[in-house]
C-alpha positions as CSV (number, residue, x, y, z in Angstrom):
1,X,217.1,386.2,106.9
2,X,215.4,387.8,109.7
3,X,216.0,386.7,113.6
4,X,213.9,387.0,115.8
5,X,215.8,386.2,119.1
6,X,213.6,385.5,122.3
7,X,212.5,388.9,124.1
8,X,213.2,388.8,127.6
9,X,211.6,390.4,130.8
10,X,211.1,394.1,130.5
11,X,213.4,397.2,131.9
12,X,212.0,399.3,134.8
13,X,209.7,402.1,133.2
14,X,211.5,405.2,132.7
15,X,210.1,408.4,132.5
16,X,212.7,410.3,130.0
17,X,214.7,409.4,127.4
18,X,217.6,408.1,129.5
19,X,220.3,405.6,129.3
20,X,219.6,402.3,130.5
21,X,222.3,400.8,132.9
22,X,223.3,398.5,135.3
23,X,223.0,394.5,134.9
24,X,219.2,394.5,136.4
25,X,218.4,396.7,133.8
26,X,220.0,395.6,130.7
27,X,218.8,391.9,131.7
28,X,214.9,393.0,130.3
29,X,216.2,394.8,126.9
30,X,214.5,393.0,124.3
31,X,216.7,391.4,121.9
32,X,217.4,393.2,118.5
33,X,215.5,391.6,115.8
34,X,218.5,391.9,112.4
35,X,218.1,391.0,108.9
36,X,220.5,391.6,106.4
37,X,218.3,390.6,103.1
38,X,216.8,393.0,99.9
39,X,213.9,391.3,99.8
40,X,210.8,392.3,100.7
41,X,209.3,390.7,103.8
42,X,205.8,389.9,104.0
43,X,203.8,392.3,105.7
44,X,203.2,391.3,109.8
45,X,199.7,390.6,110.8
46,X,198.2,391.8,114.2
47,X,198.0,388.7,116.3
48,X,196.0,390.9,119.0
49,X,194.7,394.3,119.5
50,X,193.0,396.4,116.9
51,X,192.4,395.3,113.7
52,X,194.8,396.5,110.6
53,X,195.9,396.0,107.3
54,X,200.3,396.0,107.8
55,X,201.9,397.5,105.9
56,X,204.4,396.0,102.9
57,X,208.2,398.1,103.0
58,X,210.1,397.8,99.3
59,X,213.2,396.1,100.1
60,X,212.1,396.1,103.7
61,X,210.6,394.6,107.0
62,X,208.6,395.8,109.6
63,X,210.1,395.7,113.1
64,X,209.1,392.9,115.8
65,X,208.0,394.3,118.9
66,X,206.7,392.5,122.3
67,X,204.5,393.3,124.6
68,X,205.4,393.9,128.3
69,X,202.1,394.6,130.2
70,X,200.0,397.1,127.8
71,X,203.0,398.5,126.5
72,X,205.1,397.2,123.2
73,X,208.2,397.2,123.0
74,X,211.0,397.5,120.0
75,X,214.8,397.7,120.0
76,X,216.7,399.5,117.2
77,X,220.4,399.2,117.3
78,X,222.4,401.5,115.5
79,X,225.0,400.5,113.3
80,X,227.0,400.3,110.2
81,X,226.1,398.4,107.8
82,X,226.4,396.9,103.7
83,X,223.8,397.7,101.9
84,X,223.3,396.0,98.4
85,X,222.2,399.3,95.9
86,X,221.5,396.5,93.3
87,X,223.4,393.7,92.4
88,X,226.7,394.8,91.3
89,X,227.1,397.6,93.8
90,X,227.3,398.2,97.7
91,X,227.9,400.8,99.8
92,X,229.6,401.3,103.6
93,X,226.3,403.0,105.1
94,X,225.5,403.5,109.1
95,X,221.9,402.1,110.1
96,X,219.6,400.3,112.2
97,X,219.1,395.9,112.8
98,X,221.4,395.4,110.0
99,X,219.9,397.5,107.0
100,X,220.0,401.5,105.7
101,X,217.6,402.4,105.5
102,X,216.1,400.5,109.6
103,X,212.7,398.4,109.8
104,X,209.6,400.0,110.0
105,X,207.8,400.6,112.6
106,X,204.8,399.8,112.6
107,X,201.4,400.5,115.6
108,X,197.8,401.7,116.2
109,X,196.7,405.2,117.8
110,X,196.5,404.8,121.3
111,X,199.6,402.3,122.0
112,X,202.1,403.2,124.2
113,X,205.3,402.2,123.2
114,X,208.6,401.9,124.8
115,X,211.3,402.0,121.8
116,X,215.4,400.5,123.0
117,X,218.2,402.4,121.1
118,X,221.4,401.2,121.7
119,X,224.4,402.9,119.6
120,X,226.9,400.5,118.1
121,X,228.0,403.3,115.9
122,X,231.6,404.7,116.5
123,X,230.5,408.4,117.4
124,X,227.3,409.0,119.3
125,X,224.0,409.4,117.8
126,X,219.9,410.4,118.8
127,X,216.8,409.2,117.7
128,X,214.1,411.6,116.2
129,X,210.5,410.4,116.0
130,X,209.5,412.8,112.7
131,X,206.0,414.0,113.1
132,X,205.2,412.5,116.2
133,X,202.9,414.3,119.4
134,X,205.2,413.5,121.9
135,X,206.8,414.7,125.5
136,X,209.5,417.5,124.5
137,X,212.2,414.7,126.1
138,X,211.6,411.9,123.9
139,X,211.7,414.3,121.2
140,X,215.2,413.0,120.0
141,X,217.7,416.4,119.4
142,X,221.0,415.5,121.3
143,X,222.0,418.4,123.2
144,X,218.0,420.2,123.8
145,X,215.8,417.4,124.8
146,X,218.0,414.6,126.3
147,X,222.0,413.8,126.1
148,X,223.7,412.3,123.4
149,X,223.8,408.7,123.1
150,X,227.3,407.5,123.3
151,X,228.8,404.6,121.4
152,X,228.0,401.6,123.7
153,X,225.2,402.9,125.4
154,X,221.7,402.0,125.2
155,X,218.8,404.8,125.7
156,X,215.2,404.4,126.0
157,X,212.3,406.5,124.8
158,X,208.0,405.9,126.0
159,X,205.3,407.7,124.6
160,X,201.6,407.4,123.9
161,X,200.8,407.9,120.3
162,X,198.4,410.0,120.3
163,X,197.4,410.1,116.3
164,X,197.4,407.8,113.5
165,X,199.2,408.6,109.9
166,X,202.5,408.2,108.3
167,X,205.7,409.3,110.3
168,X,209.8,409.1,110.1
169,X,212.4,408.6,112.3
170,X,216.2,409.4,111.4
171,X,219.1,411.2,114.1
172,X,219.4,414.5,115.3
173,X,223.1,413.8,116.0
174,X,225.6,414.8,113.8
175,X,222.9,415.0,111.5
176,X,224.4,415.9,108.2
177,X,226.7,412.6,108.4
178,X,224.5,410.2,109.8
179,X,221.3,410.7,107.5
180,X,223.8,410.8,104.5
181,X,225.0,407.3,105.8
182,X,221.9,406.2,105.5
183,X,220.3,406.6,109.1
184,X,216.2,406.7,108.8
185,X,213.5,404.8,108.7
186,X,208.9,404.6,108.4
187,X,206.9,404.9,111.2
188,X,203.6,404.0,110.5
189,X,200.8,404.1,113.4
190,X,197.2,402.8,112.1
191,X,194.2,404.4,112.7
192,X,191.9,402.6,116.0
193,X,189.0,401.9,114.5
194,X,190.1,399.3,111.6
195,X,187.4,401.0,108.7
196,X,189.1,404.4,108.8
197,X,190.5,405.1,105.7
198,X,191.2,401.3,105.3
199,X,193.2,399.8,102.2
200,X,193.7,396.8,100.7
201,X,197.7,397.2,100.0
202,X,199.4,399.8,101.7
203,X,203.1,400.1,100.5
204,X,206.0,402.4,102.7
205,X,209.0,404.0,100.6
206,X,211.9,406.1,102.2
207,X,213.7,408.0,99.9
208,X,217.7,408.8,100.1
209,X,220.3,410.3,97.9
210,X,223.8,409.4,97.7
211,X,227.3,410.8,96.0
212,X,229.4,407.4,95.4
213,X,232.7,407.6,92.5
214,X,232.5,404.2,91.3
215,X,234.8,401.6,92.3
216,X,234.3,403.3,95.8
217,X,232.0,402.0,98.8
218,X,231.6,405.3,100.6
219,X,229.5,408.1,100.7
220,X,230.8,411.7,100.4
221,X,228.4,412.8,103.3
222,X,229.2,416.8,102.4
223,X,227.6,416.9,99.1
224,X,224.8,418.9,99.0
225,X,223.9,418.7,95.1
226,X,225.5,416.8,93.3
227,X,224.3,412.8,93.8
228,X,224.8,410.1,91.5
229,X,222.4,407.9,93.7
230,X,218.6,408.3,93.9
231,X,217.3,405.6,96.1
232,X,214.1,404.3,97.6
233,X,215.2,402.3,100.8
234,X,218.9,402.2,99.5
235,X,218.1,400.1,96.3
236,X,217.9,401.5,93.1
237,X,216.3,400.4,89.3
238,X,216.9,397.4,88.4
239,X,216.8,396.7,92.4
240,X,213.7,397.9,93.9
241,X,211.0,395.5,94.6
242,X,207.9,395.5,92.0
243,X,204.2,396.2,93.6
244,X,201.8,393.5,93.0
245,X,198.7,394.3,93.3
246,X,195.4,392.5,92.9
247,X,192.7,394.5,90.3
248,X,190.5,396.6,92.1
249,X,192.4,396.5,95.5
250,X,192.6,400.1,96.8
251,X,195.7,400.8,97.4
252,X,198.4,403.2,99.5
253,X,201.7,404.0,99.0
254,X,203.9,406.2,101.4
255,X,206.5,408.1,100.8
256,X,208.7,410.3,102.5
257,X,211.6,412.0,101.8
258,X,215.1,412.4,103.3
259,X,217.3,413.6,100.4
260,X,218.1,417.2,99.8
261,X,215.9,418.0,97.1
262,X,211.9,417.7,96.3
263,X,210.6,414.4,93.8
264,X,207.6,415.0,91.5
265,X,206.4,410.8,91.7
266,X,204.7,409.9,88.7
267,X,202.2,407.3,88.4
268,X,201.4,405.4,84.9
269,X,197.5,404.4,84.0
270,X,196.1,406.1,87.1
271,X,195.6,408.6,88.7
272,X,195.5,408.8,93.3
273,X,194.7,411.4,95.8
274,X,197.2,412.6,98.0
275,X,195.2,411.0,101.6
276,X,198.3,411.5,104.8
277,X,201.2,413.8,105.3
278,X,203.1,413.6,108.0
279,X,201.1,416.4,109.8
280,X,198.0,414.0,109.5
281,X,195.4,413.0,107.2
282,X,194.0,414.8,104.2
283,X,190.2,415.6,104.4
284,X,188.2,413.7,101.7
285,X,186.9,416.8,101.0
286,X,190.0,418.3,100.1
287,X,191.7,415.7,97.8
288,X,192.0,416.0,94.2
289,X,192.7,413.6,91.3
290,X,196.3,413.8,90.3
291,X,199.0,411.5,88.3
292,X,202.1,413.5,89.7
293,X,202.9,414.3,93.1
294,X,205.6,416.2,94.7
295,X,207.0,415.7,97.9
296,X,209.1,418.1,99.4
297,X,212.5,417.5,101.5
298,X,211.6,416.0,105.2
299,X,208.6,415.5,104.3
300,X,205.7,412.6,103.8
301,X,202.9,412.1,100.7
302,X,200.8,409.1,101.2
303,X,199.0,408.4,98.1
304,X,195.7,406.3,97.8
305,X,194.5,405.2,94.5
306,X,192.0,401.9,92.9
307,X,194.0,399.7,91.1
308,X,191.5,399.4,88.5
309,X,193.5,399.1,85.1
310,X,195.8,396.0,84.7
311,X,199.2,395.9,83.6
312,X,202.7,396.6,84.3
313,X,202.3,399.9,85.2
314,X,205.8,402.7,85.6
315,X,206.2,404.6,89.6
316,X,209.0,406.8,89.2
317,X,210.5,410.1,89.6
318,X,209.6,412.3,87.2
319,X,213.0,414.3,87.4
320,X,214.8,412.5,84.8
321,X,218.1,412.4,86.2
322,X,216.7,410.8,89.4
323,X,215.6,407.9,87.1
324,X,219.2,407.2,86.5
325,X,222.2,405.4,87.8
326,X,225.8,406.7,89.1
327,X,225.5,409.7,86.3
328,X,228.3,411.7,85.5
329,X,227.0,415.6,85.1
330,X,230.2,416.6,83.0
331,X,229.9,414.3,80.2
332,X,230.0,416.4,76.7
333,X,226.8,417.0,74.7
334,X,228.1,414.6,71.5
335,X,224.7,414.3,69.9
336,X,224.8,414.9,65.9
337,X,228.7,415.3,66.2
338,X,230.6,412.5,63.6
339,X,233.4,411.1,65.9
340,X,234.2,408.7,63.5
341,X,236.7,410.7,61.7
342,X,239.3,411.0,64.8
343,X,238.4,407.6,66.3
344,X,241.4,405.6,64.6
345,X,243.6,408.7,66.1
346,X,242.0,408.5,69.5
347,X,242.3,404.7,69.4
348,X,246.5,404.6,69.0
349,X,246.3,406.2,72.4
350,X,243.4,404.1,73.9
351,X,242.7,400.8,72.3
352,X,239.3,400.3,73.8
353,X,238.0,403.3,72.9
354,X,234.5,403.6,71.4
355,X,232.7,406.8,69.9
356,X,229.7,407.4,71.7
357,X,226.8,409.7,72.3
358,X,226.3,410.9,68.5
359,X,223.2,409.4,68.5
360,X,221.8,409.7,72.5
361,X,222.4,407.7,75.0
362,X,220.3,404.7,74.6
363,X,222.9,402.3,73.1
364,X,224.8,402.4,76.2
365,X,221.9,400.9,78.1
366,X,222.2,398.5,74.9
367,X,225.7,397.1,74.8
368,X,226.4,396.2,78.1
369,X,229.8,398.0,78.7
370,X,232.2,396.9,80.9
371,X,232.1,399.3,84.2
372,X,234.3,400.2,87.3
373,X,234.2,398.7,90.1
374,X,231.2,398.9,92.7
375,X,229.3,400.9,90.0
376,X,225.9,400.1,87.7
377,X,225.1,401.3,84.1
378,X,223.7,404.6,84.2
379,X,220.8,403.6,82.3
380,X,219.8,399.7,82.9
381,X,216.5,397.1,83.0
382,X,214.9,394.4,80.5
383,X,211.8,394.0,79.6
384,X,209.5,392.0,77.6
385,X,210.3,394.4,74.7
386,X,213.6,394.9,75.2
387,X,215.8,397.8,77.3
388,X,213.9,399.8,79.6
389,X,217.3,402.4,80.0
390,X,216.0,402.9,83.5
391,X,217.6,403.6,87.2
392,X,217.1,405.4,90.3
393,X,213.8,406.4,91.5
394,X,211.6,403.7,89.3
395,X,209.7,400.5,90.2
396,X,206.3,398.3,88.6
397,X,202.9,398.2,89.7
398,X,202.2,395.2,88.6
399,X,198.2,394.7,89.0
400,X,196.6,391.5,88.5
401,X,193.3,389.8,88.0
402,X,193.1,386.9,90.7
403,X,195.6,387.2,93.2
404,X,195.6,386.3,96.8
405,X,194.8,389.1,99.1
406,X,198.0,389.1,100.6
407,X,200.2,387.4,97.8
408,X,203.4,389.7,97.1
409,X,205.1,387.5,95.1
410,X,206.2,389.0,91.9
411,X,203.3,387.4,89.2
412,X,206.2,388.3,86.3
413,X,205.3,390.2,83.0
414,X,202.0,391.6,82.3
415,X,200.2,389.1,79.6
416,X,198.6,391.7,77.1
417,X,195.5,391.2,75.6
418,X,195.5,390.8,71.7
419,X,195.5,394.0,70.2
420,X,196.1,396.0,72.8
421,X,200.1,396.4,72.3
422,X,201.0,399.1,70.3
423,X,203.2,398.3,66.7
424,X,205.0,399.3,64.0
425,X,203.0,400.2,60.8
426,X,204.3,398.2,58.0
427,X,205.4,399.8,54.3
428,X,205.7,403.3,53.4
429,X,204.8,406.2,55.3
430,X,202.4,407.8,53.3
431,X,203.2,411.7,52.2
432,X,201.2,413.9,54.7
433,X,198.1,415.5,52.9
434,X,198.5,418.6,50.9
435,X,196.1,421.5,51.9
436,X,194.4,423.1,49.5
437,X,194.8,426.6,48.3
438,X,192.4,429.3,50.0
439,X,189.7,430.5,47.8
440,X,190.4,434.1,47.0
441,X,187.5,436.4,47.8
């Protein structure tokens, strides 16, 4: 679970991104708030200041702060970390306060903020703030705007933020390796005035990509193309937290992107308006109704839609192979070939072995195959109905009639009204109609 260790007296005001040193200093770092759970936390309510609605992060938390005069104040520690893909597989990932992807970060337009970073990694590292309006020294690239921080060292960046809207932060340190271990995180800074643009649920996914053999723990952080992981916050199908959602809440759900490739996200029984990027918000003016929305690499798509339809409704990637888990791209096309023939002959030489892929793919999800170690099915999930042959980039909305406003409990399977599920028509199929002949002229 979460801890949220007593924050101390604050460090001296600094005006760069510099280390912090020296025992009068490090005596007012704020403890590092850690959790280590997949859960999702419940969202954290503004006890003063400006009214918001917090936001809720799959899998995640949003990071404690304090406040030191009119300033607040976080800590992110970076770290390595295990990181629970779903049950049955982890991975060796670097991070922040004990997870991959960190906590977000969550504050209102205007705040200043004074964010710790202390590196507990075992090479140095930066902090980027992705999208933010800030001093070209807190800017975060190790080397241009301020030093590297070194392992052991703690470094602290202030700024005002100067606009609300959805925002990232991840390294700019050794990049390629430390965002493939899993180094990013949501920062989320609410409008001033609490009616702008307001919601009733506003969700925060990251998304990361990962190449890890089974029965490995690693990431191969030189792949460029060829992942077997498609995650949202580190957790894939059957993994990711569900939405609830109460009927006719309006809703928003923000998503960015850290993998090496674009994700066409695909809603079910609605359709939303693309409302924050992370260059700012969308004019009302200029949204348009959509059901698919694609959102490019290092970037953000916040989508807002009224949850006005009930049911358990399908969010997911609608490139197929990003709705999948730890998939093997050599397997052999086998569909319509008869292995049954040679499978006594290829069973002398491996006893276990089992013809598949004649017929698809689908009874794999079915017959719950033994698997390597630290590895999940490729295809995986039960429903009411049976296999949903599922992975990756796919999670519920699950939108309800009568729940609490802030109630994110999981309400379980959607309870169709009769006649509303569709079923198999019984007896024959009756012979399509025969056309008759043309009339001659």
């Amino acid at each position: 679970m979460m801890s949220r260790r007593g924050f101390v007296s604050s460090a001296a005001v600094l005006t760069g991104a510099a280390v912090v040193s020296g025992r009068i200093q490090a005596a007012g770092i704020p403890e590092a708030p850690t959790t280590r759970t997949t859960a999702m936390q419940p969202p954290v309510v503004p006890s003063s200041g400006p009214d918001y609605q917090p936001v809720a992060t799959l899998n995640g938390w949003t990071l404690p702060w304090r406040m030191n005069g009119d300033v607040k104040e976080f800590h992110l520690v970076a770290e390595p970390v295990v990181r629970e893909f779903a049950p049955g597989m982890k991975a060796n990932l670097w991070g922040y306060n004990g997870q991959a992807p960190g906590p977000t970060i969550e504050a209102v337009e205007g705040d200043k903020v004074r964010i710790f970073v202390t590196n507990k990694l075992p090479e140095h590292t930066t902090v980027h703030w992705h999208g933010l309006i800030l001093p070209n020294g807190m800017d975060g690239v190790g080397g241009l705007t301020q030093p590297h921080i070194k392992p052991g060292k703690t470094f602290v960046y202030e700024f005002e933020l100067k606009k609300s809207g959805s925002f990232m932060y991840h390294p700019h340190s050794d990049e390629m390796v430390q965002m493939a271990m899993g180094m990013m995180g949501m920062f989320v800074v609410h409008p001033r005035d609490p009616k702008f643009r307001r919601v009733d649920r506003d969700f925060v996914v990251i998304m990361s990509a990962y190449a890890i053999d089974p029965g490995t723990y690693l990431p191969k952080v030189s792949e460029m193309t060829d992942f077997n992981m498609w995650t949202w916050n580190s957790r894939v199908f059957p993994g990711i937290d569900p939405m609830p959602v109460r009927l006719g809440d309006r809703v928003r759900i923000r998503i960015g992107n850290l993998t090496m490739t674009n994700h066409p996200i695909h809603i079910h029984g609605h359709t939303f308006a693309v409302s924050c990027t992370d260059g700012g918000w969308v004019p009302e003016s200029a949204q348009w109704p959509e059901a698919t929305v694609d959102v490019p690499v290092g970037s953000i798509r916040a989508v807002d839609f009224l949850a006005d339809n009930p049911g358990d409704w399908a969010l997911h990637c609608h490139k197929t192979h990003h709705a999948m888990n730890a998939m093997g791209h050599n397997v052999r096309n086998m569909i319509g070939v008869n292995q049954r023939p040679l499978a006594g002959d290829v069973r002398r030489l491996v006893p276990d072995y089992m013809p598949m892929g004649s017929e698809g793919t689908a009874p794999m999800a079915q017959m719950q195959m033994p698997l390597p170690d630290n590895t999940l099915p490729m295809m995986t999930g039960f429903g009411p109905f049976g296999p949903l042959e599922m992975g990756g980039m796919f999670t519920v909305i699950k939108i309800r009639e009568g729940l609490a406003a802030n109630d994110y409990k999981d309400p379980g399977p959607y309870k169709h009204p009769s006649g509303t599920v569709a079923y198999e028509v019984e007896g024959p199929t009756p012979a399509p109609a025969k056309q008759s002949p043309k009339s001659k002229s």
